[in-house]
N, C-alpha and C positions, 0 to 999 in steps of 0.2 A: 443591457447586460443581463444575462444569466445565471441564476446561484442553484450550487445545489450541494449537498449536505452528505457525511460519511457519519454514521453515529460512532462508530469504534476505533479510525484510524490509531491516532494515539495510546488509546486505554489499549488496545490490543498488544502494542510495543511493550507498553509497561508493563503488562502480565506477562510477556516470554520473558520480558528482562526479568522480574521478578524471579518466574522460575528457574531460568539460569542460575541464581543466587548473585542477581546483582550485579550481572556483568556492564561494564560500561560499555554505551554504545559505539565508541568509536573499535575498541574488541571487536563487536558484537558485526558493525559494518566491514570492518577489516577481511573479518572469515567469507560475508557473505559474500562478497569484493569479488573473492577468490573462485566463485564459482559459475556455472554458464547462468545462462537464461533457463526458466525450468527448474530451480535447485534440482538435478539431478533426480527428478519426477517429485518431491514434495510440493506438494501445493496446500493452500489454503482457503482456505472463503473466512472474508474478513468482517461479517456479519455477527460479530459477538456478540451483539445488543440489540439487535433487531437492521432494516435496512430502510432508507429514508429515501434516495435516489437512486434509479430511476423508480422505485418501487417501492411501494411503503409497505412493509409489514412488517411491524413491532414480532412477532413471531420468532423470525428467520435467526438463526443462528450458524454459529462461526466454526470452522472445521479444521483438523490436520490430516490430510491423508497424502496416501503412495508411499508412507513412509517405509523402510526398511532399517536394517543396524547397522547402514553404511551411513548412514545419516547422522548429523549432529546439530548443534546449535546453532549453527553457521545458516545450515539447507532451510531450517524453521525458519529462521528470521529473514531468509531471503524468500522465502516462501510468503511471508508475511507481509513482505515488502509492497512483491511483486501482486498481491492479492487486494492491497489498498491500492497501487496505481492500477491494475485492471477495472476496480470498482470505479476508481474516478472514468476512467474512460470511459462505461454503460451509462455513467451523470452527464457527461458532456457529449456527447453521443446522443442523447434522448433529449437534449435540452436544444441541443443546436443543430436537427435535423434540416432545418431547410436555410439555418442563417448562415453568417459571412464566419469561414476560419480563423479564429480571434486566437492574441497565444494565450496560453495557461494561467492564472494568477493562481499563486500558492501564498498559503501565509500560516504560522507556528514554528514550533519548535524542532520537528522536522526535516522543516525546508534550510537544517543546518549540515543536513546528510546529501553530499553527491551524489552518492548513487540512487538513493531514493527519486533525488529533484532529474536525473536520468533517466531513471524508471519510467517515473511520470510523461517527459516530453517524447519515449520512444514509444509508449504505450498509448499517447493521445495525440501522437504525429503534429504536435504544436512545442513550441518555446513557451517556454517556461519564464514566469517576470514574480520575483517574490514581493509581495506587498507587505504594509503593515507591519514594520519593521523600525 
């Protein structure tokens, strides 16, 4: 088995929700729900606190762009979303170059969001099994 490490997923959620003023996530997933793959060009890099897999550099920090004023809370957090499952896929990706395609284990708080735990299995082309529960 294979492990490898996101340093920001979470803390990154809680600072948009923060600045939202506190929206609750299922709001917060509901908006993002609503919209394609892409938020509608926002993107993110979800490197808020530096990056551990597949790459270490305590350095790297975390980003919003493509945004524009059509954009809302919705696009960020689906931006955010979509920024944490991309990074998992470069960890598992680097980690299981030459091994057997094993499905996903996720495990937190989270993995209580659908669309997220979707995210993840269309962006790392494996099934998803939440652990640690």
């Amino acid at each position: 088995m294979s492990e490898g490490g996101q340093s920001t997923t979470g803390a990154a959620l809680q600072w948009a929700r923060r600045i939202f003023g506190d929206a609750s996530f299922d709001d917060l997933e509901a908006e993002a729900s609503k919209l394609p793959v892409g938020a509608e060009g926002c993107a993110a890099l979800e490197t808020f606190q530096g990056a551990r897999t597949p790459e270490t550099d305590p350095k790297a920090r975390g980003a919003l762009y493509g945004l524009t004023l059509k954009h809302g809370r919705g696009h960020v957090w689906r931006a955010l979303l979509e920024a944490t499952a991309l990074g998992t896929r470069a960890s598992v990706d680097a980690l299981t170059q030459n091994g057997p395609k094993e499905d996903l284990a996720l495990s937190g708080g989270a993995t209580r969001s659908k669309l997220w735990l979707q995210m993840h299995a269309d962006a790392c082309g494996r099934d998803v099994v939440i652990i640690g529960e």
